[in-house]
Structure formats: C-alpha cells, structure tokens
C-alpha positions in Angstrom: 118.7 162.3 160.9 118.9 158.4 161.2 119.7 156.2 158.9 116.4 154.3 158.8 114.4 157.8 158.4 116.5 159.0 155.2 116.6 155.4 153.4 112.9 155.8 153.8 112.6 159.3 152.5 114.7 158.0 149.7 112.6 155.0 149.3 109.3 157.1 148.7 111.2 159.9 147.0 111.5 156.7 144.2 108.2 155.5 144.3 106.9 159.3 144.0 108.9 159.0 140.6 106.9 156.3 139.0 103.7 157.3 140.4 104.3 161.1 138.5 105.6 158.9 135.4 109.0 160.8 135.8 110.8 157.5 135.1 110.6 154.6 132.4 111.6 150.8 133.4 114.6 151.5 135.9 116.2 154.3 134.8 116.5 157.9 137.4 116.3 157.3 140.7 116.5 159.9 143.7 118.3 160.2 146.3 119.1 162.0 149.8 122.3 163.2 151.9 122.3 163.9 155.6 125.0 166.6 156.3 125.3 165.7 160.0 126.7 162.3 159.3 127.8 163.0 155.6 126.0 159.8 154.5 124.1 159.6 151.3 121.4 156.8 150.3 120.8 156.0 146.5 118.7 153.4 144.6 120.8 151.1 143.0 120.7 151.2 139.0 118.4 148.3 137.8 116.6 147.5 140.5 112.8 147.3 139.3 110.3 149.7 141.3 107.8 147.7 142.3 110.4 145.4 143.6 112.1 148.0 145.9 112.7 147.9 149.3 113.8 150.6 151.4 117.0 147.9 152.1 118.1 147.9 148.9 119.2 151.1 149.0 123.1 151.8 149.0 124.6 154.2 151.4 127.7 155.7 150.8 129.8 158.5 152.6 130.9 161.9 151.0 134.3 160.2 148.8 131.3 157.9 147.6 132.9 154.4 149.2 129.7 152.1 149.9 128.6 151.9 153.7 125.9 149.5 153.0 124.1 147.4 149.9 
C-alpha cells in the first residue's frame, strides 16, 4: 500500500471516530500498519479533529522510531 493511501485511511478512520461520538476532545485516535513496508501512521495525541490533516499524521516503523511528523 502507499504511503499517501494508508495516512488517508487513517485520517478518515479518525474522523469516523468523532462522527460515531467514540471520542471526547482529543483523546483515542486510530491508526493503521502496512505489513509490506512495516510502516504504521498514528494521529498525534492533542491534535484537535476538526483541525486534522491527513499530514499530521506520524509514521513510524515497527521498533516505533518516527519516519515522518
């Protein structure tokens, strides 16, 4: 999968959460791995929802060290 296709999965995977009221202010977020490259994308803690952009979202490999954000 690239890059730009699983930060945007991620991205409305997080939006999905507010519009089902699964999350108050900025706390939970969701996130996504791609096995092929052993990348994962997370939203950063305290970023606002309806300030989120799909590059805000931190990818990191599989021992966790950030890749980007």
């Amino acid at each position: 999968m690239l890059l730009k296709e699983l930060r945007e999965e991620v991205f409305e995977a997080n939006l999905e959460l507010v519009r089902r009221s699964l999350v108050v202010f900025t706390f939970g977020n969701a996130s996504g791995f791609d096995r092929a490259s052993g990348l994962a994308v997370i939203k950063p803690s305290g970023v606002p929802y309806e300030a989120l952009k799909p590059s805000d979202l931190v990818v990191t490999d599989v021992d966790g060290r950030t890749v980007e954000g």
